[in-house]
N, C-alpha and C positions, 0 to 999 in steps of 0.2 A: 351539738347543742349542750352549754354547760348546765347544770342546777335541773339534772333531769334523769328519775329512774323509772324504769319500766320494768312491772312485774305482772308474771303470768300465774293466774289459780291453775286447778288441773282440768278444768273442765275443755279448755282447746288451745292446746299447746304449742300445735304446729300453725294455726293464725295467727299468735303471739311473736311466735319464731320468724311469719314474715313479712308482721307488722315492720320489728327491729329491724330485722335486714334490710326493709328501703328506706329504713331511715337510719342507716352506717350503725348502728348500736347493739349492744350485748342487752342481755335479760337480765336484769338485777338476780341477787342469789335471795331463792328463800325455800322452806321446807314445809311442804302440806304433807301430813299424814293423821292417821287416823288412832287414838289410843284402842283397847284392847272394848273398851265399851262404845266403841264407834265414835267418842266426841270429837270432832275436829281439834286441830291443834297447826299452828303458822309459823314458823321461825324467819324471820326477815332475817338475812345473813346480812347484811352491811346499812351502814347511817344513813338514815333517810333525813338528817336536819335540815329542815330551811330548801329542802331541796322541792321540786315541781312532782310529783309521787302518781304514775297512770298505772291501775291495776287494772289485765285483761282477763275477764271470766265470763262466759257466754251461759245464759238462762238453760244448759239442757240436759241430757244423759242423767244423772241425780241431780235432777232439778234441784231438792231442801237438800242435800250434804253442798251443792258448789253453790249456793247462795249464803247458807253458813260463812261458809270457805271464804268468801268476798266480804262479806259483815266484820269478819274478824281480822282479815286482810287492813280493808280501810280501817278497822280501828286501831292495828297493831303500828298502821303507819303514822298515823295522828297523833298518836301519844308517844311515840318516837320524835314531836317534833316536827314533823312534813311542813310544807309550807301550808302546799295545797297538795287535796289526792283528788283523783279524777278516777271514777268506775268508764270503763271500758265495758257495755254490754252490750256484745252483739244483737244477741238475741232477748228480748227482753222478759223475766222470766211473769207467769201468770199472768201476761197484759192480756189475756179472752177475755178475764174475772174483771172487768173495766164498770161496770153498771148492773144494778139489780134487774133480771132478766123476769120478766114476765109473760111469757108466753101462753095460750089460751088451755094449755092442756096441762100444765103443771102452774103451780104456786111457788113460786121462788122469793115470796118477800120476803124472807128472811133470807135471803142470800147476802153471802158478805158480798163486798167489794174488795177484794183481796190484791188487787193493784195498787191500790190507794196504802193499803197497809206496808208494802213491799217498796214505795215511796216514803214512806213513816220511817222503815226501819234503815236503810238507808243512808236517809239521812240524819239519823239519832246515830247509826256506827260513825259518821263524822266525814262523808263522800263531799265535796264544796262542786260539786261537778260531775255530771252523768252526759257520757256518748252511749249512742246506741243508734240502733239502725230499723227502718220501716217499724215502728211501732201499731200494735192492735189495731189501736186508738188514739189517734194524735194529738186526742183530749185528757190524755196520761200525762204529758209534760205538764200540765194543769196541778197535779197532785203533787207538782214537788215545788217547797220556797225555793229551791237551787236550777241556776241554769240547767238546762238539757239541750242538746246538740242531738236533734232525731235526723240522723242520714238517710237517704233516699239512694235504692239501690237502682233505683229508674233507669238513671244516667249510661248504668255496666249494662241493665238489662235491656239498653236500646243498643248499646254496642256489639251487643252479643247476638239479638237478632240481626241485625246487619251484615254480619261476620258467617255466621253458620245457617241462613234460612235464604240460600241466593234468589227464593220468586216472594222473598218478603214485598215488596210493592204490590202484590196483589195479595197480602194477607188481614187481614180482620182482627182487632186484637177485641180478646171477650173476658168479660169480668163474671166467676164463676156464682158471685152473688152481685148484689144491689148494693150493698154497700162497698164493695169496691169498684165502684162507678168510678169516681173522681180520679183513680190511683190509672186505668185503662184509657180514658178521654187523655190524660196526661202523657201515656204514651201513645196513643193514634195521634197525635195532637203532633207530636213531636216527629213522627214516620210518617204522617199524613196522608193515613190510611181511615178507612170507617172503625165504627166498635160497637159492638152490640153487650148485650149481657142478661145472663139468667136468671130469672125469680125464682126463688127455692123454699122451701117452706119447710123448718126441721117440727120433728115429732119431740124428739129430746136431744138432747147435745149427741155429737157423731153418727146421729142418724137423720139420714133427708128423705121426706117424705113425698114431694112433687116437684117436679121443674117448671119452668116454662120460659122458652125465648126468646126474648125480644132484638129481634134483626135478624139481615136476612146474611150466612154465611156460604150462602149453593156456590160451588166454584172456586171457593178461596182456600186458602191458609189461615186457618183458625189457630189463634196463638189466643190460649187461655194463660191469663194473670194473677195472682195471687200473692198476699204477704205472708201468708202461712199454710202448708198443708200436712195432716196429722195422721191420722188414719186412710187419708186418701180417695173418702167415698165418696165427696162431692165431688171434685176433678174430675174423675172417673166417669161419673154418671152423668155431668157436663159433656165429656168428651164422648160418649156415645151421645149424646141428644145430637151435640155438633155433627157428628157422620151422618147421624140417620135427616138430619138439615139439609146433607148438601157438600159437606164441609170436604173437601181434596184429601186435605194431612189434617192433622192437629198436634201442636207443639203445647206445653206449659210451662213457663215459667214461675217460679218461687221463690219468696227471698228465704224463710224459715224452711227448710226441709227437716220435718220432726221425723215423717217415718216412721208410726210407734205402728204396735200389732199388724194387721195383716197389710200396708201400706207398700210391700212392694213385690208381696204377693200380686196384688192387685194391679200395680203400675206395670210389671212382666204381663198382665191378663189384657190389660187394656189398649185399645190401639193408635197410643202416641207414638210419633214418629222421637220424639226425644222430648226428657222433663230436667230442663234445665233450673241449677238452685244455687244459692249463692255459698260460698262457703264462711256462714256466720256460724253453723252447726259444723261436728265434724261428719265429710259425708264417703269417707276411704272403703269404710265397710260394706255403704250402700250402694257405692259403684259396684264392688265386687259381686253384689248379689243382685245386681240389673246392672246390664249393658245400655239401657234407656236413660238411665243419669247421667249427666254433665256438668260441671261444675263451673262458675263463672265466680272468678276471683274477686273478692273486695276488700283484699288487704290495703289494698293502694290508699283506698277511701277513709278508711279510718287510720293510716300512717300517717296522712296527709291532714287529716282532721285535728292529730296530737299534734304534728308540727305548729300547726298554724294558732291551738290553742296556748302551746304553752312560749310562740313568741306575740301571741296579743293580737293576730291577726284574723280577719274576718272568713267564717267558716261557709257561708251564703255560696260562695263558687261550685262547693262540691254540692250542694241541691241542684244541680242541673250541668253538671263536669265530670267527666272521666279523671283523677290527672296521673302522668305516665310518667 
């Protein structure tokens, strides 16, 4: 592909490395480090004129240093000249912070909306173009004037049940709250299987305070869904309600596996037969310290998604495609 560099931040390098490799191509040169007072600092090692410019940096690990990192990235490339730059973000960073949250026991109107800002800034560093995959809120693409291409890891996460859950036809896919209703009917819909899903009620952010059921799992394969999991205590406390239901196994799938504090302390305590997560985060470390993680690749998806953007082609396939 002529009129085309590809650059990786340091936030996930080896995603980056095999974005390039199924699309036949090297990693543009450039130099992230940190001066002696922590500022970031970018050196683009070769000309970006007039050329198609995709910078890959995923929302995680130092969230504010690799979001920096990207802000000055797309600007260094812009005022080089680029044609066009396209952010590559996996994971997208702050999308919880999507709406003023007003819940019955805390007062949150003065909450920012710090997604909306993170679209702001973005696009003021000079991005003409954001990929990214399963977002918060898919009312986020909203907050930017620039296209966004929100990928849908559905497609790998039906392949991957198919592949590794051989009594998947008698399993139940369950959506760990209500608002991931829409995201669980899309996959039962697709395996054509039932889905149920649980009402949860938090106290305050990462703490849940009740469950409750809705459907019936006695007998099955309970495959619980998610776009993000953090700390890991609703899952958890999902997948116990599921056993104590009825439920055979229980599997989870994740597109975000964040993993912070005691998240896999917990997933080792809990009784998933395996918690499968895409590799938008890097997750090398957290296989090492559970045997319960699996990783289900989606290089392919966004290799596929630059291809197609930068020769003008319709990106619509990979919402409901594998491609190999």
């Amino acid at each position: 592909m002529p009129n085309i560099k590809i650059f990786s931040g340091s936030s996930h390098p080896e995603l980056a490395q095999a974005i390039v490799d199924r699309l036949g191509m090297n990693l543009g040169k450039v130099v992230t480090k940190k001066f002696s007072n922590l500022e970031s600092c970018v050196e683009i090692g070769e000309s970006v004129r007039g050329e198609d410019v995709y910078i890959i940096q995923s929302g995680c690990g130092e969230v504010n240093d690799n979001l920096m990192e990207l802000l000055i990235m797309i600007n260094a490339c812009k005022i080089a000249s680029a044609s066009r730059v396209t952010a590559v973000i996996p994971c997208f960073p702050y999308a919880r912070q999507d709406k003023k949250m007003i819940p019955s026991l805390q007062d949150k109107s003065r909450a920012p909306i710090s997604a909306k800002l993170i679209a702001n800034m973005l696009s003021v560093s000079g991005a003409d173009h954001i990929i990214t995959m399963d977002l918060h809120a898919s009312q986020i693409q909203g907050f930017f004037d620039i296209p966004v291409d929100n990928l849908f890891a559905e497609p790998a996460e039906v392949k991957w049940i198919k592949e590794n859950i051989p009594e998947w036809r008698n399993s139940i896919i369950v959506s760990p709250d209500a608002g991931g209703a829409k995201r669980v009917t899309a996959i039962a819909d697709r395996l054509n299987v039932e889905f149920a899903l649980i009402h949860k009620e938090r106290k305050k952010a990462n703490e849940v305070a009740s469950m409750v059921l809705v459907g019936d799992v006695r007998d099955k394969i309970a495959i619980l869904v998610d776009d993000m999991a953090d700390t890991c205590g609703t899952i958890v406390l999902a997948a116990e309600k599921l056993m104590d239901a009825g439920a055979l196994k229980v599997f989870a799938i994740l597109t975000h596996g964040i993993f912070s504090g005691p998240a896999i302390s917990r997933i080792e305590a809990a009784c998933f037969d395996a918690v499968a997560v895409t590799n938008t985060i890097p997750q090398e470390k957290h296989m090492k310290e559970s045997s319960k993680i699996q990783v289900i690749d989606v290089s392919m998806m966004f290799a596929e998604a630059v291809r197609r953007t930068h020769n003008g082609e319709s990106v619509s396939y990979l919402f409901s495609n594998v491609p190999y």
